[in-house]
N, C-alpha and C positions, 0 to 999 in steps of 0.2 A: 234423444238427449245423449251429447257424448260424455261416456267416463274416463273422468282423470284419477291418474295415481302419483302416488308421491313417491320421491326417497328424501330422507329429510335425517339430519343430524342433532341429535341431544346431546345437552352437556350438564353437567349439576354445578358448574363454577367456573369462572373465566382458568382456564388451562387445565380443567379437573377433567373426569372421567367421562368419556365418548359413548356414545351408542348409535348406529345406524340402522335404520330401518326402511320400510317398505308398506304403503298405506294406502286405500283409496278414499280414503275420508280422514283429512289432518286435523281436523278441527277436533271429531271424537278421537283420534287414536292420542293426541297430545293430551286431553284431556283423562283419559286411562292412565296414562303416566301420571299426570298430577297428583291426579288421585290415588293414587297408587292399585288401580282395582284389580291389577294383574301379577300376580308373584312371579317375578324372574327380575331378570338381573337390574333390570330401572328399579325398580321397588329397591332392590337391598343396595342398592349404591344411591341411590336420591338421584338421580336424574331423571330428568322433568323438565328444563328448559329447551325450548325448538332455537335452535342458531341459525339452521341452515336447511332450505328445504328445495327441490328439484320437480316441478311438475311433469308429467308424462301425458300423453292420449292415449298411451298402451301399457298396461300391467307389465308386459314383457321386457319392455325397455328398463320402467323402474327397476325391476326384479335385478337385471342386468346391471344397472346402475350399483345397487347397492352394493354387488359381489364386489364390483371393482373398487369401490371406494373401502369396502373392506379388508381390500388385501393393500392397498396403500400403509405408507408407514406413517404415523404419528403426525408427524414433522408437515406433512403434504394434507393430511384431512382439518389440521389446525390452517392453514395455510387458505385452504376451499371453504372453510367457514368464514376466516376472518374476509373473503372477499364479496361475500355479501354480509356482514356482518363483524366489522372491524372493532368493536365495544362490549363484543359479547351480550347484547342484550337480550333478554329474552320475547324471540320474535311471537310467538303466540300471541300476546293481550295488545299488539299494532294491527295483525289479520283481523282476529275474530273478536 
């Protein structure tokens, strides 16, 4: 069976605060955010909605992925959400 990883972008509100990450399982790592069952930074800022998310067949790639999206400005990781995801909705409860 092959494994997929994700990078995948949270927001807490249309143009609120960002979080990128790095997952092989979106469905549980989204739901950790929800719920908040992990103290760090989604917990204390309320982000929890998935906008934008990237499949992989190699950890490696995502891992890769995330760096670069990370060192992007502002201006450019709003830009790569809103193009799957033009209404900010939150994509989680259309997946899973």
């Amino acid at each position: 069976m092959e494994k997929h990883s994700y990078t995948y972008i949270l927001f807490c509100q249309r143009n609120g605060t960002l979080y990128i990450g790095v997952t092989d399982d979106l469905k549980r790592r989204v739901s950790e955010h929800k719920s908040k069952a992990i103290p760090g930074f989604t917990q204390k800022y309320g982000v929890d909605k998935l906008g934008y998310f990237e499949e992989y067949n190699d950890v490696r790639f995502a891992i890769e992925r995330e760096k670069v999206l990370k060192g992007w400005k502002r201006e450019r990781k709003i830009k790569l959400l809103e193009s799957m995801n033009p209404t900010w909705k939150d994509l989680y409860f259309d997946l899973f």
